[in-house]
VOGU-3710 file (C-alpha; in Angstrom, 3 decimals, decimal comma):
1> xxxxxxxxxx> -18,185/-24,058/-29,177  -20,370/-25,345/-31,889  -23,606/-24,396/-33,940  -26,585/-27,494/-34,563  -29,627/-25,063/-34,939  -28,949/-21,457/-35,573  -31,168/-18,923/-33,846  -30,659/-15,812/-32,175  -27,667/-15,399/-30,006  -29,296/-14,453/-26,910
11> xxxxxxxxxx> -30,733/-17,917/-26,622  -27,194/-19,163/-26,617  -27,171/-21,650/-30,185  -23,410/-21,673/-29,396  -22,878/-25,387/-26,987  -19,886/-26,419/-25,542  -18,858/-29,835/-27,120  -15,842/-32,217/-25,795  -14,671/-33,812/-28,806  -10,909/-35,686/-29,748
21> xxxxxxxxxx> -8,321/-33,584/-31,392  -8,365/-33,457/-34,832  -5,797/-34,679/-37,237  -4,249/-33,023/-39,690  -4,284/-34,422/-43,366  -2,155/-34,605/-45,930  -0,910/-31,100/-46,795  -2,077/-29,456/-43,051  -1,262/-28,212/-40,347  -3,112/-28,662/-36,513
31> xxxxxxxxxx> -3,037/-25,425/-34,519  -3,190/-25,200/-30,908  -5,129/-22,267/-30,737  -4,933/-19,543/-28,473  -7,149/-16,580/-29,862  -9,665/-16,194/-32,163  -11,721/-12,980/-32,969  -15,500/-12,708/-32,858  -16,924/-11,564/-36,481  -20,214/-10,654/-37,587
41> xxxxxxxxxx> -19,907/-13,255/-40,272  -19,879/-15,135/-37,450  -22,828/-13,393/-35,950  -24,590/-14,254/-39,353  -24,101/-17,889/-39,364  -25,214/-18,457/-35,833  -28,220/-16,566/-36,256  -29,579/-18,205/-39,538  -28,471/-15,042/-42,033  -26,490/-17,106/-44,009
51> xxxxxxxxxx> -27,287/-21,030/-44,296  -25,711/-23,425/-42,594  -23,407/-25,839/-44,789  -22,653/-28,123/-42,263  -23,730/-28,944/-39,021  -22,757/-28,913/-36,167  -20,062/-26,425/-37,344  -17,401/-24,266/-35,236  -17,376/-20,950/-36,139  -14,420/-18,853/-35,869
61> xxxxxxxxxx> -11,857/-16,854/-39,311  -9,858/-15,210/-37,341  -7,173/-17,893/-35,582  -3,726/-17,418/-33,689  -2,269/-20,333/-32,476  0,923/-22,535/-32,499  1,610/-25,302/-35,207  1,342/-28,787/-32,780  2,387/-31,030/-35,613  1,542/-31,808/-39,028
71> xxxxxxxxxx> 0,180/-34,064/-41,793  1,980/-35,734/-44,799  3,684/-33,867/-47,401  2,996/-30,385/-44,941  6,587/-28,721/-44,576  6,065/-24,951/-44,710  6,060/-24,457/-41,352  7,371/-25,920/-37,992  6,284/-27,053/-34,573  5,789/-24,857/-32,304
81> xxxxxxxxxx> 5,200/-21,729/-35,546  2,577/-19,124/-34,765  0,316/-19,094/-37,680  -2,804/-17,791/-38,381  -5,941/-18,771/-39,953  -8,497/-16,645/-41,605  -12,016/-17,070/-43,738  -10,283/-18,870/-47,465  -9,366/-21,449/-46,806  -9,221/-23,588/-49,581
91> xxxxxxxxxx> -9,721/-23,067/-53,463  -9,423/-25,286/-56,935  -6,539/-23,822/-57,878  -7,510/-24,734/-61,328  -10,415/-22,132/-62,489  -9,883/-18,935/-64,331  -10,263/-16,831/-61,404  -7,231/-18,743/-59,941  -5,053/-18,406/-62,627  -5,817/-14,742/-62,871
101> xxxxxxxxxx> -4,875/-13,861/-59,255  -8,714/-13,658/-58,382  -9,270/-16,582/-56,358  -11,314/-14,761/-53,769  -14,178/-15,298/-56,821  -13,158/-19,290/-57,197  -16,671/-21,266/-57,250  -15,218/-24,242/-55,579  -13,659/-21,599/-52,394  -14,022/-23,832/-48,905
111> xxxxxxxxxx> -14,250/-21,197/-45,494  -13,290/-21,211/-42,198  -15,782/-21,688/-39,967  -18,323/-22,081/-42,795  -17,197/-25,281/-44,591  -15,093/-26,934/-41,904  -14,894/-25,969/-38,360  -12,975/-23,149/-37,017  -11,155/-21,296/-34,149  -14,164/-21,351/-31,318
121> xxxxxxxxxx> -12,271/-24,085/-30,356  -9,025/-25,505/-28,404  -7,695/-26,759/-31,732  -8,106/-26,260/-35,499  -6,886/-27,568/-38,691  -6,038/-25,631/-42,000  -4,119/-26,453/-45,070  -0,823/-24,811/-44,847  -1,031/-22,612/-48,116  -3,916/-20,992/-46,501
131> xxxxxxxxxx> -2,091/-20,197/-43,349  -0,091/-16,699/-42,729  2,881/-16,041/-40,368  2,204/-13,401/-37,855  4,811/-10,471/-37,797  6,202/-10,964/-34,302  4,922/-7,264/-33,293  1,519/-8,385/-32,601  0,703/-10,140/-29,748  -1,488/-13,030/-30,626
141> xxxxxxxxxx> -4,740/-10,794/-29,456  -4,223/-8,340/-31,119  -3,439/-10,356/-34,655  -6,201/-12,283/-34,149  -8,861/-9,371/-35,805  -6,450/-8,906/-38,460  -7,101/-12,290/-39,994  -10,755/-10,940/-41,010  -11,412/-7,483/-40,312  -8,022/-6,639/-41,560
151> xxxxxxxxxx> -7,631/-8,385/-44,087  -11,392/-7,693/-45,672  -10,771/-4,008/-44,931  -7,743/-3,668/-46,407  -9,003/-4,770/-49,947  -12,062/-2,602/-49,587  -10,027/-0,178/-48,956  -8,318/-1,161/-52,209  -11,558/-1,250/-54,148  -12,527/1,427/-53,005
161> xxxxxxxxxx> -10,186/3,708/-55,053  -9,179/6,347/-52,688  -5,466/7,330/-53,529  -2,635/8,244/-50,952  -3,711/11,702/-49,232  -7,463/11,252/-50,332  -10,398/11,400/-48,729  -12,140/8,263/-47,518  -15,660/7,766/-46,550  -16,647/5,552/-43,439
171> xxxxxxxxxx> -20,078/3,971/-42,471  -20,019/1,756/-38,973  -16,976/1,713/-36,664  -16,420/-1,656/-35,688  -13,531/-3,874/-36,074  -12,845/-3,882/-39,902  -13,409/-0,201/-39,807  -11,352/0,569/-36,637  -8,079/-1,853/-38,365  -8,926/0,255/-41,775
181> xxxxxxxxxx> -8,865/3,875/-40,696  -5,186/3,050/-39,466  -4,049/1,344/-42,309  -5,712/4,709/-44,386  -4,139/6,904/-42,066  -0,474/5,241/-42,986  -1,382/6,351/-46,472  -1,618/9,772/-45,373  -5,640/9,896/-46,170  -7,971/11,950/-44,336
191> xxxxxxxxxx> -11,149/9,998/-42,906  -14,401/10,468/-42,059  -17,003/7,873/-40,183  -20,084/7,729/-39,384  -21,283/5,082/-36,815  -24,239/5,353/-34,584  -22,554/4,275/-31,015  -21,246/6,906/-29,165  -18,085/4,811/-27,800  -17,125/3,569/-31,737
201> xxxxxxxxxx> -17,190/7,485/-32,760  -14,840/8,005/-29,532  -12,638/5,823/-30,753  -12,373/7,044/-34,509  -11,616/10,605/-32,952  -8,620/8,656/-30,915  -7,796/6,953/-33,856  -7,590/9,989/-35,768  -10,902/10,549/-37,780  -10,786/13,974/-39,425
211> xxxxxxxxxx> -14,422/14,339/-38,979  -16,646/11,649/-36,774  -20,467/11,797/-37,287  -23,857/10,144/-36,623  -24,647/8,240/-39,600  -27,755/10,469/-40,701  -25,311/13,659/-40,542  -23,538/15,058/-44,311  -19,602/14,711/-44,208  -18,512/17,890/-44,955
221> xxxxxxxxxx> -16,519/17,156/-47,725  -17,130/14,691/-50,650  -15,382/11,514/-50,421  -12,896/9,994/-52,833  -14,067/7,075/-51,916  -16,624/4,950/-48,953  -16,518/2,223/-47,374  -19,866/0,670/-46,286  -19,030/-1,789/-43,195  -22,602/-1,689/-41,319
231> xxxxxxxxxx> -24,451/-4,547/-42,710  -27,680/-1,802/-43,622  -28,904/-1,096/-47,263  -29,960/1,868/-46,391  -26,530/3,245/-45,828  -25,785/2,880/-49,812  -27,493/5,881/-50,563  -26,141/8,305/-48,297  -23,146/7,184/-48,713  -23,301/7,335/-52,590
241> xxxxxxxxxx> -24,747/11,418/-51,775  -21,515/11,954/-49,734  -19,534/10,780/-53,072  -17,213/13,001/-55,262  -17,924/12,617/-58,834  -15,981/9,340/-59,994  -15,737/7,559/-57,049  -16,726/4,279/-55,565  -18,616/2,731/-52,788  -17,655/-0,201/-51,654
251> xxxxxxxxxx> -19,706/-3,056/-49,393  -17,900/-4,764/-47,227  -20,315/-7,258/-46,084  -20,866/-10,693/-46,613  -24,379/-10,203/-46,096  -26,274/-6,941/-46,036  -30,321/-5,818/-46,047  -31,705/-5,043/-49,104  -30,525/-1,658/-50,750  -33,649/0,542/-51,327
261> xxxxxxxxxx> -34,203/1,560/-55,043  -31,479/4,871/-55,887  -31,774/7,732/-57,463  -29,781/8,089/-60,816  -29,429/11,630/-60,868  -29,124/12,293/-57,307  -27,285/9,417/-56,235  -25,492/7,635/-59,369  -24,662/9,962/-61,750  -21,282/11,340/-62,374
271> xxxxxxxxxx> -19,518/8,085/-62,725  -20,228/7,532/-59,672  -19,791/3,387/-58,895  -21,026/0,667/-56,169  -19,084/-2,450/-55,817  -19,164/-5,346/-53,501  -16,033/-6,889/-51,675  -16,254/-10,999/-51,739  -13,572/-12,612/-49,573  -9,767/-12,385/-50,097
281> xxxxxxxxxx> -7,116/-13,491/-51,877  -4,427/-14,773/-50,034  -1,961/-12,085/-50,940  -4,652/-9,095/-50,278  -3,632/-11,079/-46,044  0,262/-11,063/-47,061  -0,142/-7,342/-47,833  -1,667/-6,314/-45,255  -0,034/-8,276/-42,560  3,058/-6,373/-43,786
291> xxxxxxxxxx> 1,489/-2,757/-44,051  -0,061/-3,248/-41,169  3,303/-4,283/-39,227  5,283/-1,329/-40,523  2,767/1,304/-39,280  2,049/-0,102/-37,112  -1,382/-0,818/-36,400  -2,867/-1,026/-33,058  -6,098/-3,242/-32,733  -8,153/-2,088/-29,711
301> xxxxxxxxxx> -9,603/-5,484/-28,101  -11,738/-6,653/-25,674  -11,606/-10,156/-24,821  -13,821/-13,054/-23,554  -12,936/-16,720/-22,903  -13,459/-19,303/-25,241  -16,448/-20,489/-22,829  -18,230/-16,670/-23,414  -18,848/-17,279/-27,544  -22,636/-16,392/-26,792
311> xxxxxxxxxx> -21,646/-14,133/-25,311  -19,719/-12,292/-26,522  -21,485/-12,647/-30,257  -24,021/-10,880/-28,436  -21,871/-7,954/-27,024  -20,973/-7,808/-30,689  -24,488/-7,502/-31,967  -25,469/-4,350/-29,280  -22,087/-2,352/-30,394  -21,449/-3,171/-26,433
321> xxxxxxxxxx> -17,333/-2,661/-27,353  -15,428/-0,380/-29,343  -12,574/-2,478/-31,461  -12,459/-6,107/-32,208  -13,841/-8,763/-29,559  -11,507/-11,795/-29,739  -12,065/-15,096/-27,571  -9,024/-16,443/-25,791  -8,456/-20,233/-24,882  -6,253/-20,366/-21,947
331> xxxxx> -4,408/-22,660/-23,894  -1,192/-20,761/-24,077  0,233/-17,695/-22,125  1,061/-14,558/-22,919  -1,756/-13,785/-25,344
//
């Protein structure tokens, strides 16, 4: 399922293309893939919010799939491996964001999806030092949102500052959020949301939310630190008024509206801090793989086949599920 034009989803930009199955180069790996989650970085490519660097491009960060054989010089994993495939996927290596364990910052960084084509597809090829090995407790469904919305969570949940047992802050409930409040909840932190869809606040209560909210209403207690997932400007400023002195919101987003002018006093005073989350490091997915495994976490999915991407981008843009929406491919059972 591939991109040429991007426009809004509900004309369908997403076309079903036959094409021959890739090779892998030197250094990857081809996946036969059998799930792949629906993101709304995704959503933004399709629809024109961020450019297009290549087209026609297949979308899709968030792969599960079997290794079917490999390029020259690849040897870290075997036929017939599950790996999965998520947004970085390459980087120089070289820069001094590299060497200083920040490559998520590298100005040379290639994307799934983005640069090359991704997992909306029956196949997909990724350089195997960009690839993870799936703890065997998660079916390949309910990996796939962990690949993205985990793994982007889990270091704004990092940035974010809020200790073991502290309070965290919540705006929008979808599937980073939903993967993030259980990873918080391991930690033994309290957390409040606020998300504006009925069915995503149900499922923070089931989830354990201490307090669930519309996203006008106050938390009633000041937060440690927030995490802003909704893609809205807007939301910086309440969530900054919702702050405890010292702490730190951070945006989640690849892309968000603008962020209306703030208050000092009101909003940004008392050390108060706002910092943006860009991308991932490949040990911020190691680490949370593994956390995520030993709690465990539970994704809630709802899936679509491969042949649904429109589809189910757009069931993704009305809040129409609660969870993670992840596209299967038939290609391999048990999923």
């Amino acid at each position: 399922m591939a991109v040429s034009r991007q426009g809004p989803v509900e004309g369908a930009p997403l076309r079903s293309e036959e094409r021959p199955v890739p090779e892998p180069g030197p250094g990857e790996a081809l996946v036969r893939v059998s799930a792949c989650g629906v993101c709304r970085t995704d959503l933004h490519i399709v629809e024109g919010d961020l450019p297009l660097r290549r087209a026609p491009i297949v979308p899709g960060h968030q792969v599960v799939g079997r290794v079917e054989r490999v390029g020259p010089g690849a040897a870290r994993f075997g036929v017939g491996e599950r790996v999965g495939i998520a947004w970085l996927r390459r980087t120089c290596g070289a820069c001094e964001f590299c060497r200083s364990g920040r490559e998520n910052l590298c100005e040379g960084s290639e994307f799934t999806g983005y640069h090359a084509d991704g997992g909306y597809a029956e196949y997909a090829v990724v350089p195997e030092a960009f690839a993870y090995r799936i703890p065997p407790i998660f079916g390949d469904a309910e990996a796939a949102p962990l690949l993205c919305a985990g793994i982007i969570g889990y270091r704004a949940l990092r940035l974010s500052g809020v200790p073991a047992g502290g309070r965290l802050g919540i705006y929008g409930f979808g599937a980073s959020a939903h993967v993030t409040l259980q990873v918080a909840r391991g930690r033994g932190c309290r957390v409040f949301v606020c998300t504006r869809e009925p069915s995503h606040r149900a499922l923070a209560r089931e989830l354990g939310a201490a307090w669930v909210g519309d996203i006008p209403d106050p938390m009633p207690e000041k937060m440690h630190g927030t995490i802003v997932f909704a893609p809205v400007g807007e939301l910086v400023p309440l969530a900054l008024r919702n702050l405890a002195r010292g702490g730190t919101v951070a945006l989640a987003g690849i892309y968000m509206t603008p962020v209306p002018q703030l208050d000092y006093a009101r909003e940004l005073f008392d050390e108060r801090v706002v910092r943006s989350v860009t991308a991932n490091t490949r040990a911020d997915g190691e680490e949370l793989l593994a956390e995520a495994a030993g709690i465990p976490v539970r994704p809630a999915v709802t899936t679509f086949p491969l042949e649904a991407a429109n589809e189910a981008l757009a069931a993704l843009k009305r809040g129409a599920f609660s969870g993670a929406g992840v596209l299967l491919t038939g290609m391999t059972p048990g999923v």
